[in-house]
N, C-alpha and C positions, 0 to 999 in steps of 0.2 A: 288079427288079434291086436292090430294097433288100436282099437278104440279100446279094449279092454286094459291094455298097459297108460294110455292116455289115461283113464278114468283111476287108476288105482293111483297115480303119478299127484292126482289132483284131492284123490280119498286121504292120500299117505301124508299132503302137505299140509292139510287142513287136522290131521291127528297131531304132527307136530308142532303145527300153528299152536293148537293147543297144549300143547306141555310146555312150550315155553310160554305163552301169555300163563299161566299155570304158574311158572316159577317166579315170574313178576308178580305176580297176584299174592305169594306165600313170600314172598321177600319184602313189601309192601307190612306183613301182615304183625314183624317181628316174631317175638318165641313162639314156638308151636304150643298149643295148651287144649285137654281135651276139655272145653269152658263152652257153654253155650253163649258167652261173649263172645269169643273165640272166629264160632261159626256165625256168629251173626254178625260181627264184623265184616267176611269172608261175604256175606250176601250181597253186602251195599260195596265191595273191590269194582271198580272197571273193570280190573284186570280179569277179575273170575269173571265175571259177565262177559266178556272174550270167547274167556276157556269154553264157555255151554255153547257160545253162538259155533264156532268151532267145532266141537263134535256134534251137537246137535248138525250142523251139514254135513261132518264126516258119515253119521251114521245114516242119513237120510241117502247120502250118493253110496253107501257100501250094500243099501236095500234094494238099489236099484242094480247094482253090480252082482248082486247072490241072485237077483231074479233074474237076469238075463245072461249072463256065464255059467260054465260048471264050477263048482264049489273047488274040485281038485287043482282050477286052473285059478281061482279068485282067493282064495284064503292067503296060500304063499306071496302074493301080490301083496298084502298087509308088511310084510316086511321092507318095505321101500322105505315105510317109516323111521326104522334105522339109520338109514341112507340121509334124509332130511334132519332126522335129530343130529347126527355129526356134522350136517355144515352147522346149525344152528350153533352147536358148542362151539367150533372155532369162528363162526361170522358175527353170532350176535353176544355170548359170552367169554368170547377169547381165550377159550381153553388149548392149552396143547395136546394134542392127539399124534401117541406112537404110532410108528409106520405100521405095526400088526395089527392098529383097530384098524385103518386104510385099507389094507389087507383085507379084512373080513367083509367090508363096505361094500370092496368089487368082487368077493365071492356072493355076495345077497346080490347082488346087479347082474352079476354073471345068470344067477340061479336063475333068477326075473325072467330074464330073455329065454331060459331055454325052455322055463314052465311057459309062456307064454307062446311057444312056437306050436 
């Protein structure tokens, strides 16, 4: 099941790749407005052009991960995604993070390994 944690490790990096080129892309973008400025601004962002190339791989490598694992063993694997959003907020936005989100990070990682056995 190492190809299967390898693939979800690479699915989970590229969903959060995406939320943060995402947060750049809506911080770029100034006040939120529901304007069809708004959203057409949001089209010509680099940064949303990121966000799509991003999950558009996420979802292309998760079609190929539902066709070849069982669903029971491949879904919980989506959770890793957590795992990469918290380094994101302390690596690339310098957020401080209490010892009991840490906590929950290596219960999702815990979880990982034993769904994955």
């Amino acid at each position: 099941m190492l190809k299967l944690i390898s693939l979800a490790v690479v699915q989970s990096a590229l969903l959060s790749g995406g939320q943060v080129l995402l947060k750049f892309a809506l911080e770029k973008m100034g006040k939120f407005e529901w304007t069809w400025r708004f959203f057409g601004d949001l089209l010509v962002n680099w940064w949303f052009l990121g966000t799509g190339i991003c999950y558009a791989s996420a979802t292309v490598l998760w079609m190929y991960i539902l066709k070849k694992f069982p669903f029971s063993m491949a879904y919980p694997m989506i959770s890793l995604s957590y795992v990469f959003g918290m380094l994101a907020a302390v690596f690339i936005f310098h957020e401080s993070i209490p010892l009991t989100r840490w906590l929950g990070v290596l219960l999702i990682m815990g979880g990982c390994v034993l769904i994955a056995r």
